[in-house]
BANUVEX-986818 format. One line per field, with one value per residue (C-alpha): y, z, x. Coordinates in Angstrom, 2 decimals. Layout:
BANUVEX-986818
Y: [Y;...];
Z: [Z;...];
X: [X;...];
***
This chain:
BANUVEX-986818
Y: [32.99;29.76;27.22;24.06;23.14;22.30;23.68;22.01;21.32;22.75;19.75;19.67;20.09;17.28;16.99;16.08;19.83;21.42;20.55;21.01;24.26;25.41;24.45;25.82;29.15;28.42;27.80;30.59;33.22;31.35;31.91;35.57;36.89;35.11;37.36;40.37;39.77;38.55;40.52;43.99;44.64;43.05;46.51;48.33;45.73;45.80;49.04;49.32;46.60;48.67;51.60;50.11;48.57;52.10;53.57;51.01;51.21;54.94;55.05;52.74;54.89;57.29;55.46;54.94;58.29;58.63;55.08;53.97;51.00;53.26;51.82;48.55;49.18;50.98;48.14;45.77;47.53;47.46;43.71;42.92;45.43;46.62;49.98;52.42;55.22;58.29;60.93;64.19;67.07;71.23;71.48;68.72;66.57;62.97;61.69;58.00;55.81;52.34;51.59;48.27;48.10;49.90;52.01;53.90;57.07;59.16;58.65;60.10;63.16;66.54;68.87;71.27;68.16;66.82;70.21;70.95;67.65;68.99;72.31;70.37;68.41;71.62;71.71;69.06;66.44;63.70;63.80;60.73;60.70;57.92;58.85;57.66;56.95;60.19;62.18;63.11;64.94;66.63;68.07;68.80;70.32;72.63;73.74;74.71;76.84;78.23;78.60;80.08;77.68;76.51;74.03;70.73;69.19;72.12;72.79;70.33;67.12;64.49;62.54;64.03;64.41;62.33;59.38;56.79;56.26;52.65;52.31;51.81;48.59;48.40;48.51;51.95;52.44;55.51;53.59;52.24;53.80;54.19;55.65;58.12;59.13;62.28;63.18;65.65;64.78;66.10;63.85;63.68;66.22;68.96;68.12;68.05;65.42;64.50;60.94;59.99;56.65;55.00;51.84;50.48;49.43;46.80;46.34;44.35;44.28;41.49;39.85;39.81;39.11;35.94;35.23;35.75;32.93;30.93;31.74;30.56;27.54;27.09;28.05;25.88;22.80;24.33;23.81;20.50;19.57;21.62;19.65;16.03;16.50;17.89;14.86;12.50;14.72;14.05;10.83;9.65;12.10;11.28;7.33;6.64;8.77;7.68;4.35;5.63;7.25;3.34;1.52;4.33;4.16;0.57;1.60;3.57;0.98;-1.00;-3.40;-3.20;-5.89;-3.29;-2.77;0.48;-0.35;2.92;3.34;5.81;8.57;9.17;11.01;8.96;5.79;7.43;8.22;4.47;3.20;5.50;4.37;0.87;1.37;2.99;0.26;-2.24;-0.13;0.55;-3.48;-3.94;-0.97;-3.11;-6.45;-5.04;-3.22;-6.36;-8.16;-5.48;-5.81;-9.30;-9.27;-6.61;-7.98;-11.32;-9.48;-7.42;-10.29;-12.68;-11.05;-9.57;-12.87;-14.47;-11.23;-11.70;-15.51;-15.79;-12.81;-14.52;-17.72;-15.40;-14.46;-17.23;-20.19;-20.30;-20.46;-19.29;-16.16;-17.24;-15.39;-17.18;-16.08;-12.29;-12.84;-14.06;-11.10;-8.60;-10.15;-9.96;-6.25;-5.63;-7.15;-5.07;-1.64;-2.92;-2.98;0.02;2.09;0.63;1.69;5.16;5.03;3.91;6.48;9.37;7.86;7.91;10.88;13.15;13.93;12.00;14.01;12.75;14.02;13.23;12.99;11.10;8.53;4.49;2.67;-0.71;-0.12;-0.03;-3.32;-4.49;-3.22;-5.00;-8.03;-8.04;-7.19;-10.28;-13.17;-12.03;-12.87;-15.66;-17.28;-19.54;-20.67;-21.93;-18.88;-17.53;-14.10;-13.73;-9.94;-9.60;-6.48;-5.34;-2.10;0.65;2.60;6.35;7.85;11.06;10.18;9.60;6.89;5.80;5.34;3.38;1.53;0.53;-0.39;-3.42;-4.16;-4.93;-6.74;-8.43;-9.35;-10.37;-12.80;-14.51;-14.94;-16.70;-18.53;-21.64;-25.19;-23.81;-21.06;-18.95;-15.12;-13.22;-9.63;-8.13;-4.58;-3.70;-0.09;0.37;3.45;5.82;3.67;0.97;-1.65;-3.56;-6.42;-9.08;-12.80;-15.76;-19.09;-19.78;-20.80;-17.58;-15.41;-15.99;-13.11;-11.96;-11.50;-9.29;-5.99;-6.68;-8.08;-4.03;-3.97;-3.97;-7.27;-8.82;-12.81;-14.36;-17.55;-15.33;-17.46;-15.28;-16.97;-14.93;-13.95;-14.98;-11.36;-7.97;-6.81;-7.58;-3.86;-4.07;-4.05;-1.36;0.90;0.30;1.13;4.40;5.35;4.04;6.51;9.45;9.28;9.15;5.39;2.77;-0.77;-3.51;-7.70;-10.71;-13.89;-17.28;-19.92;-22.69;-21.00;-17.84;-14.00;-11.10;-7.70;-4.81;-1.05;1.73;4.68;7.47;7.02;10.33;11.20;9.44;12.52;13.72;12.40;10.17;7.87;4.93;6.84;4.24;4.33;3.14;-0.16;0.13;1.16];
Z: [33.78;35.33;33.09;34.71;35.65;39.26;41.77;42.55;45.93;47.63;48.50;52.32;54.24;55.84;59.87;59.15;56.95;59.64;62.77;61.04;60.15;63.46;65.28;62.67;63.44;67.15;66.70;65.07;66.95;69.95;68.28;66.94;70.53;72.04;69.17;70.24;73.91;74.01;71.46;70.58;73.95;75.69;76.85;77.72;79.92;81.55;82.14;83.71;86.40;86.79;87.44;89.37;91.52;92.43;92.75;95.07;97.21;97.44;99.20;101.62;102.34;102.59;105.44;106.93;106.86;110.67;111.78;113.38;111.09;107.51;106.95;106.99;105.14;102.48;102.38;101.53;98.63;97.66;98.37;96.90;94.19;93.07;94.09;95.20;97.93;99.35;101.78;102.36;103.68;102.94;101.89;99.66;102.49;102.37;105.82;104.76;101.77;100.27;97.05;95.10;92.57;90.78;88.64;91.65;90.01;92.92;95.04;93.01;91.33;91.59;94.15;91.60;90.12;93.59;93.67;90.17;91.48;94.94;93.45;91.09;94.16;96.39;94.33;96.35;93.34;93.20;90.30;88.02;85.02;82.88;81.98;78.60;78.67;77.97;80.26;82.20;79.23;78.34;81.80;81.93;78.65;79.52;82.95;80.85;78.99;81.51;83.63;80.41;81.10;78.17;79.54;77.76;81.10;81.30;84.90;86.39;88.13;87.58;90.13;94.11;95.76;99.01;97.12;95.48;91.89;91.82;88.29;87.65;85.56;85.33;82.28;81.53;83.20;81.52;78.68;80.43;81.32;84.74;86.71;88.95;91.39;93.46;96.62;99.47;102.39;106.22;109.86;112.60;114.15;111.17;108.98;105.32;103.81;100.10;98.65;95.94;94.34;91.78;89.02;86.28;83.29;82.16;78.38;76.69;73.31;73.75;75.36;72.77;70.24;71.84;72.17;68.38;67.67;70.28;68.94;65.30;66.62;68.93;66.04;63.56;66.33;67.37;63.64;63.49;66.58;65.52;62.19;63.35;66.78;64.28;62.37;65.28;66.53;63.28;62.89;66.65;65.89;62.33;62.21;64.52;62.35;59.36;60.41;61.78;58.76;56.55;58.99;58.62;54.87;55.54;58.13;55.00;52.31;55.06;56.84;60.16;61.26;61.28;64.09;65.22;67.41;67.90;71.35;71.10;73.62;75.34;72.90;69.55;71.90;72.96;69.41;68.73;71.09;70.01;66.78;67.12;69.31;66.05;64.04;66.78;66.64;62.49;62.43;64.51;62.44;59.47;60.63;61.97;58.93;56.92;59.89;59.69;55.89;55.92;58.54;57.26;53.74;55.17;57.58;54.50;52.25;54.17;54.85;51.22;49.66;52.09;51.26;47.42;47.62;49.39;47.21;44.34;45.47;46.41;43.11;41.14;42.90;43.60;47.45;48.58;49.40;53.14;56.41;57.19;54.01;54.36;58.22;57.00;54.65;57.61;59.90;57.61;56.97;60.35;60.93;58.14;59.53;63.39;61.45;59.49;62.74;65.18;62.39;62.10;66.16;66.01;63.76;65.38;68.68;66.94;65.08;68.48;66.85;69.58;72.53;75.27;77.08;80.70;82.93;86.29;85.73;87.16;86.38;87.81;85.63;82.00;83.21;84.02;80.33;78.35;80.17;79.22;75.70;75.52;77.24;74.68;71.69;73.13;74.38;71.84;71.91;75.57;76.64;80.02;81.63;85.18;87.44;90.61;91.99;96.14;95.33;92.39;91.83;90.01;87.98;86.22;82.25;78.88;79.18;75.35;75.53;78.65;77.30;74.27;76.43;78.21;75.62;73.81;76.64;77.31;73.63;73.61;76.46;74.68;71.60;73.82;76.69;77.24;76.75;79.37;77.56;80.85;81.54;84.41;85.22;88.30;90.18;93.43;94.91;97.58;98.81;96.03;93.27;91.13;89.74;87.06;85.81;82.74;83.08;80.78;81.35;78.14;76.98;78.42;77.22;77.67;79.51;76.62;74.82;77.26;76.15;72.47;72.89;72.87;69.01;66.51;65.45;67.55;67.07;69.51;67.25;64.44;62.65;61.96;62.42;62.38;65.84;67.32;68.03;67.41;64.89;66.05;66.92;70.17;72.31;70.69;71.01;74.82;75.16;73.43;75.01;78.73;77.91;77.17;80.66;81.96;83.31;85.00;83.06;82.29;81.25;83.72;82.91;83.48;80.71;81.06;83.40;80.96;81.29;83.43;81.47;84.01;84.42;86.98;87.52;90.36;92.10;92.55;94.74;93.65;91.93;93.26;90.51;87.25;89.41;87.89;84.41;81.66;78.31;76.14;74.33;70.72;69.59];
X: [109.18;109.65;111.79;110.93;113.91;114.58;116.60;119.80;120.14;123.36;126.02;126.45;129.72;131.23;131.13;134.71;135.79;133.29;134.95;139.02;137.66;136.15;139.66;141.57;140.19;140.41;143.58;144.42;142.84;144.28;148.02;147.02;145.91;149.12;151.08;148.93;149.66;153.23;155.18;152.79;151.96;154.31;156.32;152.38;151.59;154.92;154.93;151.50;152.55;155.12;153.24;150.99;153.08;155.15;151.48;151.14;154.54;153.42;150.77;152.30;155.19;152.91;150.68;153.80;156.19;155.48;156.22;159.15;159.31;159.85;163.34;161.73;159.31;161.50;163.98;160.70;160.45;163.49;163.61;160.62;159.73;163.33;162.09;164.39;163.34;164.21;163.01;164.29;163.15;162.11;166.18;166.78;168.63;168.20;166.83;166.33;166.45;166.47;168.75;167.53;169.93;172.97;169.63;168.52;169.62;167.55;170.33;172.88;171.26;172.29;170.44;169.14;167.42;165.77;164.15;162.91;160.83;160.38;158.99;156.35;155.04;154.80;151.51;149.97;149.69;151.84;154.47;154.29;157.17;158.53;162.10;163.56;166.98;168.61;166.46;169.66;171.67;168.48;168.16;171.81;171.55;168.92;170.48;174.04;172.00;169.83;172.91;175.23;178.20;179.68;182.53;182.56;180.79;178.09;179.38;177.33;178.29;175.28;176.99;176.02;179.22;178.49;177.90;180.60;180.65;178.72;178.79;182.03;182.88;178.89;176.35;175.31;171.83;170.91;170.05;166.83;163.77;162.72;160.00;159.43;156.81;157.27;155.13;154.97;153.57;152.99;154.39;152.16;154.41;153.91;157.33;156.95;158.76;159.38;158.87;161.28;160.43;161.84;161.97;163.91;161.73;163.91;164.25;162.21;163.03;165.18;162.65;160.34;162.67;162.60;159.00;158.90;161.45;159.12;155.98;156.84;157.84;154.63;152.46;153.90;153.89;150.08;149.00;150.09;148.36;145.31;145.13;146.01;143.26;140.58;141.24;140.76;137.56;135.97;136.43;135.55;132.38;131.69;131.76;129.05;126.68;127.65;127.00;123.72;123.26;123.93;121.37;118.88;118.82;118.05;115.54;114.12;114.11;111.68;114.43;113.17;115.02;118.16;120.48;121.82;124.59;126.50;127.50;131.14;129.35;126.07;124.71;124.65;123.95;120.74;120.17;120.95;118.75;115.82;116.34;115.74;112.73;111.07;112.72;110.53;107.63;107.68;108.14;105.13;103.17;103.81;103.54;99.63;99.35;99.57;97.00;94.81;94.26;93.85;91.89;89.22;88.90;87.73;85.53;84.29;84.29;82.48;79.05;79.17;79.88;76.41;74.49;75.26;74.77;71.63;70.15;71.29;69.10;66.27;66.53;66.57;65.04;61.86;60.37;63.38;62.32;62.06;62.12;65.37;67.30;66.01;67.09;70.57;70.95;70.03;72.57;75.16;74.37;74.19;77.86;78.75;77.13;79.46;82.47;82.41;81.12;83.90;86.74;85.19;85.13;88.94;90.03;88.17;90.02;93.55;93.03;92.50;88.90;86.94;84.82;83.30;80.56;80.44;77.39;76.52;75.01;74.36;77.38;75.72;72.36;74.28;76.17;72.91;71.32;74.40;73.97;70.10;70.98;73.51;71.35;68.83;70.75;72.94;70.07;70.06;73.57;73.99;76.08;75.98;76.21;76.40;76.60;77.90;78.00;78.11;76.50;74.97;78.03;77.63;80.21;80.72;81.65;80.25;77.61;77.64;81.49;81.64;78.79;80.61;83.76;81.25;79.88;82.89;84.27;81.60;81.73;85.39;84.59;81.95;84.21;86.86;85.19;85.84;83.64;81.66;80.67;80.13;81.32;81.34;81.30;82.08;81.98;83.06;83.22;86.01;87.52;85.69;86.46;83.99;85.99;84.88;86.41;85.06;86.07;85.85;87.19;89.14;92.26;94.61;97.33;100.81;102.21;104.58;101.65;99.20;100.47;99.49;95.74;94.74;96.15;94.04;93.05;95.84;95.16;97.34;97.56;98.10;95.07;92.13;89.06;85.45;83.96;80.91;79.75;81.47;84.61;87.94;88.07;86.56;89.56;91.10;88.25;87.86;91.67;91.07;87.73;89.21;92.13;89.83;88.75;91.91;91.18;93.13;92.44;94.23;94.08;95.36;95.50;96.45;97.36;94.28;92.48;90.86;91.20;90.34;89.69;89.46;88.82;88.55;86.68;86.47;82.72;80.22;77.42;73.84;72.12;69.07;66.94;67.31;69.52;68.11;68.65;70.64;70.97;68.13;67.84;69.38;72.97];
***
C-alpha cells in the first residue's frame, strides 16, 4: 500500500569525486599490471626472448651449415646474442664453434654427454632443454651409477680434456640456467652434422628484487601525482559548469539578461554561447509574450466595448436603432471574427497542424481579385491600389493560403502608407519564377529592425495603435504560410522612403482549362 510519502531522490556525485575516482583506478591498474609485468613475470618473459632468440639463431645456422661464411656467422651470434655454438660431426668431434662467454658449457662437456644429445636428435626433431643449475651432477650422478664406479669423482671428468680450465678464479656458472637446442642436419655434399647451441639465462631474481624497491617508490610517487592531477582535472572541468550551472538558475528564475561567459575549452564555450542565444531568444519570447497580451486585449476590448456601447444606446434611447449603429456593431464583430480566425491560423501554423493543398492555378488573377476586394472598401477613404504585372503567371500551391499572404500584405501596406495613401503591387516572371513584391510609401524600417516586423504584433515604435484593416497577425501568418511552400520572401526598406514586402514562387505550365480559375469573392 502506498504511504504517501515521496521518494527521496538519490544525492548526485560530484564531477570532482567522479573524475579522482576514475584516475585512481587508472592509476592503479596502471601500477598493478606494471607489478604483474615487471616482478611476476619478469623471469617467463625473459626466458621466452630467450628462447626465441636461440630458435631463431638456429635456423640460421642451419640455412647456413654449407656456407663458407659459418664461422662468421657463428661468431655473430656469439657477438650479438651471447650464444655459444658448436658443430661436430657422426663422432662427436668438434669441427667449428663460437664461445660467447665463460657459460658456454658445450664446449667443455664430456663426450658421453655430446652424444646422449646427438642420439636424441638422430630422431630428426630438434632437441630443446632448459637446464637448471645442477643439471651437470645429476647427469654425472646417473652415469656413476649406470657405469658402477663408486670413486668420490664418479670416474668422470666434466671437464673435456682438450680444453683449458676457463673458470678458474671465475663465478660458478653452474648455478645458472641455460639453454640448449640440439639439431642434426645434412651438407650439400651428404655430411651430417650436429648443431649445439647454447644460452645463459641470467638470474633474475636480483633483478626483480630491485624493481620491487622501484616500484614502491613509483607507486607511492604515481599516487601522489594521480591524486594532485585529478584534483586539477576537476577543478579546470568542474568550475566552468558550476558557473554555468549559477547563471542557469538565474536563467530559470526569468533573468534573461544573464551572461554565460565560460570559455576554459571548446566544449563548455559552445555550451556558453548556446546558452545565451536561448537567454536572447527566451528574452524576446517574453518581451512578445507581454506585447502580445497587451496587444490582443485592446484588440478584444475595443470592438466589445463599441458593440456593448452602441447596443446599450440601441437599447435605451429611442431612434437610435439606425442602420449606422447596427452597421457599427457588424463591423466590430466582423474585426472580432478576423482576429480570432488569424490566431487559430497562427497556431495551427506553429503547432505543425497546418496543410496545404496545392493546385495550379492564376497567380496574376487572385492579385487581381484582392486588389478589387480592397478599392471596394477603401474607396471611401482616398486609398489607392495600383497592379503592375508583365504577364499572368501560374503556380502550383494552395490558392486560399497565398491568397491570405496578399491580402495581408496588401493590408499591412494600407495600415502604413504614407500621406499619399498609395500602394503598389508588383509581379514580374523571369527565368521560371513570378515575383511579387507589395510597396507602400511610408515612414520605413530601420534595418536593425527588419528581421522582427514578421513577429507577432511587432510595433516598431513599441506604441500600439489600432489598424485600419486586418489584426496585427498578418505578417506572421504570411511568414508561416510562405514557409509551408518552401518560399523565398523577404522586406526592404528605406528610412523615409516606405517598404517593399516580397515573395517568390516557381512558375507552371497554363493548364488546359480553368486558367482563368480564382478564388471566389468572400473569405
Amino acid at each position: 500500500m502506498h504511504n504517501g510519502r515521496k521518494k527521496k531522490p538519490r544525492r548526485k556525485i560530484s564531477i570532482t569525486w567522479i573524475l579522482l575516482g576514475t584516475l585512481g583506478i587508472f592509476t592503479v591498474l596502471m601500477l598493478g599490471s606494471l607489478w604483474l609485468l615487471q616482478t611476476v613475470y619478469l623471469d617467463s618473459f625473459y626466458q621466452r626472448i630467450k628462447q626465441n632468440e636461440i630458435e631463431t639463431a638456429m635456423e640460421n645456422v642451419s640455412d647456413a651449415i654449407s656456407d663458407s661464411d659459418l664461422d662468421a656467422v657463428l661468431e655473430q651470434l656469439a657477438e650479438d646474442y651471447e650464444i655459444c655454438s658448436l658443430i661436430a660431426d657422426e663422432t662427436g668431434t668438434e669441427i667449428m664453434g663460437a664461445e660467447a662467454s665463460f657459460s658456454c658449457v658445450i664446449h667443455r662437456w664430456d663426450p658421453r654427454l655430446l652424444y646422449t644429445y646427438m642420439e636424441q636428435a638422430d630422431s630428426g626433431e630438434t632437441v630443446s632443454e632448459i637446464l637448471d643449475h645442477d643439471w651437470n651432477q645429476r647427469w654425472l650422478k646417473e652415469k656413476t651409477l649406470t657405469d658402477g664406479n663408486k670413486d668420490n669423482t664418479g670416474g668422470i671428468e666434466p671437464m673435456r680434456p682438450d680444453k683449458p680450465n676457463r673458470l678458474d678464479g671465475m663465478p660458478n656458472v653452474e648455478d645458472t640456467r641455460k639453454i640448449l637446442m640440439v639439431r642434426k642436419v645434412t651438407t650439400q655434399a651428404g655430411e651430417s652434422r650436429y648443431i649445439f647451441l647454447n644460452s645463459m639465462i641470467s638470474p633474475v631474481d636480483a633483478t626483480v628484487h630491485t624493481l620491487k624497491i622501484q616500484l614502491i617508490y613509483v607507486s607511492v610517487i604515481m599516487l601522489v601525482v594521480a591524486f594532485l592531477l585529478a584534483v586539477l582535472i576537476s577543478s579546470l572541468v568542474a568550475k566552468p559548469i558550476i558557473r554555468l550551472n549559477r547563471a542557469a538558475k538565474q536563467l530559470g528564475g526569468r533573468d534573461f539578461d544573464v551572461q554565460f561567459d565560460s570559455h576554459e575549452y571548446r566544449e563548455v564555450s559552445e555550451l556558453s554561447e548556446t546558452l545565451n542565444h536561448a537567454a536572447v531568444e527566451l528574452g524576446k519570447a517574453e518581451r512578445l509574450q507581454r506585447e502580445l497580451l497587451a496587444n490582443v486585449s485592446h484588440d478584444l476590448r475595443t470592438p466589445l466595448t463599441m458593440i456593448m456601447g452602441y447596443a446599450e444606446v440601441m437599447r435605451d434611447l429611442p431612434g437610435e436603432n439606425s442602420p449606422e449603429n447596427i452597421q457599427v456593431i457588424i463591423d466590430e464583430s466582423n474585426r472580432l471574427t478576423r482576429l480570432v480566425n488569424d490566431m487559430l491560423d497562427i497556431s495551427k501554423i506553429q503547432s505543425g497542424v497546418a496543410n496545404i493543398e496545392k493546385k495550379i492555378y492564376n497567380l496574376t488573377g487572385s492579385i487581381g481579385i484582392v486588389i478589387d476586394r480592397y478599392a471596394k472598401m477603401m474607396e471611401n477613404e482616398g486609398y489607392t491600389i495600383r497592379f503592375e504585372y508583365d504577364c499572368p503567371a501560374y503556380v502550383e500551391a494552395d490558392e486560399f493560403k497565398i491568397y491570405q499572404v496578399i491580402y495581408n500584405l496588401v493590408s499591412n501596406a494600407v495600415n502604413y502608407t504614407g500621406a499619399d495613401r498609395t500602394v503598389l503591387v508588383k509581379q514580374r516572371v523571369q527565368d521560371g519564377i513570378v515575383h511579387v513584391s507589395v510597396i507602400d510609401s511610408g515612414a520605413g524600417i530601420p534595418e536593425e529592425e527588419l528581421e522582427n516586423v514578421w513577429e507577432r504584433y511587432y510595433k516598431i515604435d513599441k506604441t500600439h495603435r489600432r489598424a485600419i484593416m486586418g489584426t496585427g497577425l498578418g505578417l506572421s501568418i504570411v511568414q508561416g504560410v510562405l514557409k509551408l511552400h518552401g518560399a523565398a520572401y523577404g522586406v526592404e526598406s528605406e528610412i523615409g522612403k516606405g517598404s517593399c514586402f516580397w515573395f517568390e514562387l516557381p512558375t507552371v505550365a497554363r493548364p488546359d482549362e480553368g486558367a482563368e480559375g480564382g478564388i471566389e469573392d468572400g473569405d
